[in-house]
C-alpha positions in Angstrom: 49.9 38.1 61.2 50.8 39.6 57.8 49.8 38.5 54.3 51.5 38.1 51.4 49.3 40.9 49.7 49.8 43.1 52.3 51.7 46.1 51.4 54.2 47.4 53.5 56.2 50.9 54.3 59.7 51.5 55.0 60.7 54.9 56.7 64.2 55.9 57.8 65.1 59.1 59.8 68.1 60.2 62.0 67.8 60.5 65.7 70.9 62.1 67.6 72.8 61.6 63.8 72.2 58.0 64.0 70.1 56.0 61.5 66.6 54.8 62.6 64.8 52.4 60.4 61.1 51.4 60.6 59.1 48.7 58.9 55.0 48.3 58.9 52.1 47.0 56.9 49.8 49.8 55.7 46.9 48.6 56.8 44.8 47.1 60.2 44.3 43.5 59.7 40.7 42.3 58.4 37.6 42.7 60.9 37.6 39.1 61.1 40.9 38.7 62.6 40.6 41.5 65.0 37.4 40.5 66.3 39.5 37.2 67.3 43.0 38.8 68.3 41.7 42.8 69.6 45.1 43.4 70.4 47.8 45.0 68.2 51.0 44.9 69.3 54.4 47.2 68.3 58.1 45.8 69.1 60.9 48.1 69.6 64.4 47.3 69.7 66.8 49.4 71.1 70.4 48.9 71.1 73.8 51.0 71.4 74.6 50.8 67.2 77.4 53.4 68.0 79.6 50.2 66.1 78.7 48.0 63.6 78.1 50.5 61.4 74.7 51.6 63.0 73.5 47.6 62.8 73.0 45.6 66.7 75.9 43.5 67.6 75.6 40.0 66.3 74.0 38.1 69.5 71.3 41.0 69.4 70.3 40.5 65.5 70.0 36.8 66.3 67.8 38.0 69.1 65.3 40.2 66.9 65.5 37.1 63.9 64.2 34.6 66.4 61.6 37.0 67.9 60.2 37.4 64.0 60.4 33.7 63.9 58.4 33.3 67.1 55.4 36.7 66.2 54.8 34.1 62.8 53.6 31.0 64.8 
């Protein structure tokens, strides 16, 4: 559940020569909210991005969009 004054970081690295790119708010959420949801979670994607210049196929993009879509309700 992020906020819009949240701040967020963006980190990139190489693994094996191929581009990793990471995405995450600064901060833990208010004690309010973790006193009613104790659990943080962290979703990883993997997928082969030897094509598509480094980027998942198509189907799998779709995939991770709706998955964002769905962590917001």
């Amino acid at each position: 559940m992020a906020f819009a004054e949240d701040t967020w970081s963006v980190g990139e690295a190489k693994i094996q020569g191929k581009p990793v790119v990471y995405k995450f708010i600064n901060t833990a959420p208010p004690a309010s909210i973790r006193q009613k949801l104790p659990w943080l979670t962290v979703i990883s994607w993997k997928y082969d991005g030897s094509e598509n210049n480094g980027m998942p196929p198509k189907i799998i993009n779709q995939a991770m969009s709706s998955s964002k879509m769905l962590s917001k309700q």
